[in-house]
C-alpha positions as CSV (number, residue, x, y, z in Angstrom):
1,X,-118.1,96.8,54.7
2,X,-120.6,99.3,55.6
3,X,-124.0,98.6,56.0
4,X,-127.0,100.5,55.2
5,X,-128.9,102.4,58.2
6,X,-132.5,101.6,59.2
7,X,-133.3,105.1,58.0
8,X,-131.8,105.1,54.5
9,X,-133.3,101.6,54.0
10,X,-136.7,103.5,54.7
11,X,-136.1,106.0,52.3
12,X,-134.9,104.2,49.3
13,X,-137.8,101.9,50.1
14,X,-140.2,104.9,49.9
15,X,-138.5,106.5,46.7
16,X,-138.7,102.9,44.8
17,X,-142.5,102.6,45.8
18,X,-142.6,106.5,44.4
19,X,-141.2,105.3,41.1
20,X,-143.2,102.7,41.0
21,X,-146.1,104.7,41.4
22,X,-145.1,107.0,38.9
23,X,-144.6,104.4,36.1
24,X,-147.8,102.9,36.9
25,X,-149.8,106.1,36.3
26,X,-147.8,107.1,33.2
27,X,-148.5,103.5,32.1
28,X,-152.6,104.2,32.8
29,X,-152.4,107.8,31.2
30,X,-150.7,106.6,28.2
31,X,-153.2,103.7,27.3
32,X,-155.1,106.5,27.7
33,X,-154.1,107.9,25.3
34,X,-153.3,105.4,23.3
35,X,-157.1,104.6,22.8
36,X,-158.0,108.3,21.9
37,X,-155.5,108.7,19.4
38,X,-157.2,105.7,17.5
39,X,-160.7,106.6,18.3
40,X,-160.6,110.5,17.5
41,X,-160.7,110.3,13.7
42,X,-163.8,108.5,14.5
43,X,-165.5,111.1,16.9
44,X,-168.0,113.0,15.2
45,X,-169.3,109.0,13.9
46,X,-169.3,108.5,17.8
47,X,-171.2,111.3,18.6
48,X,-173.6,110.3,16.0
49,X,-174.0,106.5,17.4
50,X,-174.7,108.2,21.0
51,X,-177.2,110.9,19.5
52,X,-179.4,107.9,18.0
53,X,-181.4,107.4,21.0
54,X,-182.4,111.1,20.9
55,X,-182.6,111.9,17.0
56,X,-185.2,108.9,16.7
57,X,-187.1,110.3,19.2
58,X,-187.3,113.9,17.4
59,X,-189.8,115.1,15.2
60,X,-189.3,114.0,11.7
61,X,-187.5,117.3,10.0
62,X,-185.9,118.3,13.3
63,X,-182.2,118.1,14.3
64,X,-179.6,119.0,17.5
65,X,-178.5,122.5,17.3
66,X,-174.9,123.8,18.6
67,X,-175.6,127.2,20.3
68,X,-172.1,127.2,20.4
69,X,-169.5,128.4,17.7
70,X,-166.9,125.6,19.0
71,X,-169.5,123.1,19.5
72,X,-169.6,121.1,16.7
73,X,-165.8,120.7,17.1
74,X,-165.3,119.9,21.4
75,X,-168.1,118.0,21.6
76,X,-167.2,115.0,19.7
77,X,-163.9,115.6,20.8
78,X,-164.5,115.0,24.6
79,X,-166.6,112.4,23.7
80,X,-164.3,110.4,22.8
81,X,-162.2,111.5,25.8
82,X,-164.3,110.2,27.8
83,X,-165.0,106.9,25.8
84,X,-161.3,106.5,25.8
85,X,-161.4,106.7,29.6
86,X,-163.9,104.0,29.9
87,X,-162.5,101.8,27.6
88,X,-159.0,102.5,29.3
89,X,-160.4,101.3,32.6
90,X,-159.1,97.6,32.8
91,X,-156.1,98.5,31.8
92,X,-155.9,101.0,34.5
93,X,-157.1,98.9,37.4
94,X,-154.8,96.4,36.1
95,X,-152.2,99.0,37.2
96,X,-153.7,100.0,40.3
97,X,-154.1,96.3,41.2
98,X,-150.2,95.3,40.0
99,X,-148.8,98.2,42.6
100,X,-151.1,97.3,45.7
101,X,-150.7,93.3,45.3
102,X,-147.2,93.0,46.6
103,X,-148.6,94.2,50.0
104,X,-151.7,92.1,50.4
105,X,-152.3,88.7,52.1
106,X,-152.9,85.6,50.0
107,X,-156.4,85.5,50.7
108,X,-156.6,89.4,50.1
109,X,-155.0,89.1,46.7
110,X,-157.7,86.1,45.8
111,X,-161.2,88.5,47.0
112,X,-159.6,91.8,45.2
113,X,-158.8,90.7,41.7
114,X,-162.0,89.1,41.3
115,X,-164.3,92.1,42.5
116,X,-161.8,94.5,40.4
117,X,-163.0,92.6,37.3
118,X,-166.7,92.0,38.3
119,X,-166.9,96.0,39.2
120,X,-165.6,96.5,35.7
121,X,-168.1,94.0,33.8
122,X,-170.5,95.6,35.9
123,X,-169.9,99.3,34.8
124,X,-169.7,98.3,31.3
125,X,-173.2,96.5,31.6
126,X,-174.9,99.8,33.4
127,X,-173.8,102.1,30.4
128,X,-175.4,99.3,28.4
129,X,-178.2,99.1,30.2
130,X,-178.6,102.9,29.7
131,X,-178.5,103.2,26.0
132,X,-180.1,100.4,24.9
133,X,-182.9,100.9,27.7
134,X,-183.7,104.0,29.8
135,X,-182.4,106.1,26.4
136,X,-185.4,104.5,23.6
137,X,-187.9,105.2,26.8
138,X,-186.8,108.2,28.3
139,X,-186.0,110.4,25.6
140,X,-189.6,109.9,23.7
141,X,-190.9,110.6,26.8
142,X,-188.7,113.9,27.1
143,X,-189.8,114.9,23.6
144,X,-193.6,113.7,23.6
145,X,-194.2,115.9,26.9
146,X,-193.2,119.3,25.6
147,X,-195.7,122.0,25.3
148,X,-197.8,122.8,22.9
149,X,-196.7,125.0,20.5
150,X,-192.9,124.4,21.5
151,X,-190.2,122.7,19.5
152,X,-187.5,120.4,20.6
153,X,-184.4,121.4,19.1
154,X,-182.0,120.3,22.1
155,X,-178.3,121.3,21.9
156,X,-175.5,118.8,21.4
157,X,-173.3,119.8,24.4
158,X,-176.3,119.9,26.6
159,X,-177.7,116.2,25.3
160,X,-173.3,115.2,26.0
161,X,-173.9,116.6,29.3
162,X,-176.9,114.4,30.0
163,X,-175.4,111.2,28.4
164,X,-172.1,111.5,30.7
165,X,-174.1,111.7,33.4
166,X,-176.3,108.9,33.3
167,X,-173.7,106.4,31.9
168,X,-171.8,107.7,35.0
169,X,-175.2,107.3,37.0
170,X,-175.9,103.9,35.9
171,X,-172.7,102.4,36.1
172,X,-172.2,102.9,39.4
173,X,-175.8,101.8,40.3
174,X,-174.6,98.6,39.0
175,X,-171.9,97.9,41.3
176,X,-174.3,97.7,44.1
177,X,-173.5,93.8,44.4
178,X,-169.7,94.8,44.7
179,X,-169.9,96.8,47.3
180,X,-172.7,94.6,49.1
181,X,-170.3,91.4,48.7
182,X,-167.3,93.0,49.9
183,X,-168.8,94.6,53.1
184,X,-170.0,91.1,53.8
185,X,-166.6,89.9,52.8
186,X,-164.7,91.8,55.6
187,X,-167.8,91.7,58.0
188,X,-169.4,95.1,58.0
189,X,-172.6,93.9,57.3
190,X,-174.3,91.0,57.8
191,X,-177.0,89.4,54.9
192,X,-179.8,88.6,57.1
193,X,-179.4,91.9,58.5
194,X,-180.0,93.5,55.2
195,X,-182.5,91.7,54.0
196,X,-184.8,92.4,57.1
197,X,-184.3,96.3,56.6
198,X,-185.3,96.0,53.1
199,X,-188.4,98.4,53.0
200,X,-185.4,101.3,53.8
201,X,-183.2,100.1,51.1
202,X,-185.8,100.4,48.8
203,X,-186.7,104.3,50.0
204,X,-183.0,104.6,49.5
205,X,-183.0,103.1,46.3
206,X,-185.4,105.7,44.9
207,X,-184.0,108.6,46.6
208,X,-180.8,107.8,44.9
209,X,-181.5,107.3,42.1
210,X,-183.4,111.1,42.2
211,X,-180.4,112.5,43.0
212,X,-178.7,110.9,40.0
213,X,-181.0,111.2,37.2
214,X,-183.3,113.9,35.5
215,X,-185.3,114.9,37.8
216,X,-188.2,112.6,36.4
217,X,-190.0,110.0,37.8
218,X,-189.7,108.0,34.6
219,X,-185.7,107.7,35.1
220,X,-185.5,107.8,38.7
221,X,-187.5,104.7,38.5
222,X,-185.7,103.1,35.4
223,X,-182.7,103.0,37.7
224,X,-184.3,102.2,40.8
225,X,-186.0,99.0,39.9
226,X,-182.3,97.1,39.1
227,X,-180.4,98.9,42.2
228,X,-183.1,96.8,43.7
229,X,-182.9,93.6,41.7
230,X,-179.1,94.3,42.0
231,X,-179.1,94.8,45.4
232,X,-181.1,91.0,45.7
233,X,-178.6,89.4,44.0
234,X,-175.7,91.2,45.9
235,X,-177.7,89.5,49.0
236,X,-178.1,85.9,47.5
237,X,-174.3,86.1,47.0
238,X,-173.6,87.5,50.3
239,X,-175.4,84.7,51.9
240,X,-173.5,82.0,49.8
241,X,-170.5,83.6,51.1
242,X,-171.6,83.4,54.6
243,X,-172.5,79.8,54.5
244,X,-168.9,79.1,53.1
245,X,-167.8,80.6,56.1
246,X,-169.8,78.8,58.5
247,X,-169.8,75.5,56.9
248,X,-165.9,75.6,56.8
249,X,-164.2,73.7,60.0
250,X,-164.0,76.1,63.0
251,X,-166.9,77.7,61.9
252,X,-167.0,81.0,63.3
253,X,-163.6,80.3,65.1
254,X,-161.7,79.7,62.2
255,X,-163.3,82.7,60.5
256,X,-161.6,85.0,63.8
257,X,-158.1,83.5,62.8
258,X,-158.6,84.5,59.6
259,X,-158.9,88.1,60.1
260,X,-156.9,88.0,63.4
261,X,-153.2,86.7,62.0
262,X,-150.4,86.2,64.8
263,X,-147.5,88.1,63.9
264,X,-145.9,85.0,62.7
265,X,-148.6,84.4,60.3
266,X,-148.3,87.8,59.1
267,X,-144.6,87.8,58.9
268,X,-145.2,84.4,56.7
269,X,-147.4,85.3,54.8
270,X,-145.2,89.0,53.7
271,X,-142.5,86.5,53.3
272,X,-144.2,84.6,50.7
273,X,-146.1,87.4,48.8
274,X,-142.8,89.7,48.8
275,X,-138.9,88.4,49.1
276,X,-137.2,91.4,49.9
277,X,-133.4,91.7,49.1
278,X,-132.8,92.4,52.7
279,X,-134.1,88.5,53.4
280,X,-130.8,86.8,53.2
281,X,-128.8,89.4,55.1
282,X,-131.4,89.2,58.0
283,X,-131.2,85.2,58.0
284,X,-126.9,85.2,57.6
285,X,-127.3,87.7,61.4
286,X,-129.7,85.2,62.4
């Protein structure tokens, strides 16, 4: 019976990984837009619930304008495009995280699932943050500081443009105990570290949060102050996961063979996270 070359197991290998890849990102793409097909009846009463922070703010008697003559139709429209996007994103990480698992280590598989969810949880609670926060404050504030003599009358794909971008801006401010967790995770950075160079982080903080916002200090510092209080709690958590390291038995030692497998722990452990077909041939020519 003829067997199979190295070459062609390779390939066929590749192309089912390609398929696989390809279902997975129809699979993301079609929820979608699954969720825009229910939500774009809706979108012009989406637009609206966005617009509140702003048309509270406005002078009594004064409303959005569309300069536009397809305004009033695409901008509720990709609203809800991009609502649809955001709500689609668990489902889609779910997919990103169902093709990558096969080929992680146990313990990999146990850190990413977790920081895939809290990243999520934590986006959601930065647009949150934005509307029910920075907008009340920041918008009056837009609108109490314009000239005299001049009328706010803002546009509605402009104020879309503005919203996107600081739900965007916020929620990935938010993630900033992710990122700090994982890089203590793996051993890029190191808690205590951090915490000394905090006067930098807090310079950072501000400067990015300039380069994210309006440029005004109002919003630049509405974001700044919970990168910071974010980035403290990113640091208590760090710690806790340092002190599990060291406390464990081995300390430090134990934590090297943890990162640095043997080949036969690495073969074990791809044995146990994936069975390929190919398994019981290899063991009959053993």
């Amino acid at each position: 019976m003829a067997t199979e070359s190295p070459l062609e197991t390779g390939e066929g290998s590749f192309l089912s990984h390609l398929i696989e890849l390809r279902d997975r990102l129809l699979k993301a793409v079609l929820s979608i837009g699954v969720v825009f097909a229910a939500l774009v009846y809706f979108a012009n009463d989406i637009y609206h619930l966005v617009a509140l922070p702003l048309l509270r703010a406005l002078p009594q008697g004064t409303t959005l304008i569309a300069t536009g003559v397809a305004s009033p139709f695409f901008t509720p429209i990709k609203l809800t495009f991009w609502l649809s996007l955001f709500l689609a994103i668990p489902f889609v990480l779910y997919q990103i995280w169902a093709f990558v698992a096969p080929g992680l280590y146990r313990h990999e598989r146990k850190m990413v699932f977790p920081l895939l969810l809290s990243s999520t949880l934590l986006f959601y609670a930065g647009m949150a943050f934005a509307y029910f926060v920075v907008f009340p404050i920041a918008f009056p504030f837009f609108i109490g500081s314009a000239p005299q003599g001049v009328q706010s009358m803002p546009d509605i794909s402009a104020y879309l443009d503005i919203v996107l971008s600081m739900f965007f801006a916020f929620g990935v401010a938010f993630e900033v105990p992710v990122a700090l967790v994982l890089m203590v995770a793996i051993g890029v950075v190191d808690p205590n570290s951090l915490a000394k160079k905090r006067p930098y982080i807090v310079v950072w903080a501000f400067v990015i949060a300039m380069v994210l916002t309006p440029p005004d200090p109002l919003s630049q510092t509405l974001l700044a102050v919970p990168m910071l209080v974010l980035f403290e709690v990113g640091l208590l958590i760090g710690r806790w996961i340092k002190r599990k390291k060291t406390e464990a038995p081995g300390g430090d030692e134990e934590d090297d063979e943890w990162r640095e497998m043997s080949e036969e722990e690495m073969d074990k452990e791809m044995d146990t996270a994936d069975e390929t077909p190919d398994s019981g041939e290899a063991e009959k020519k053993e």
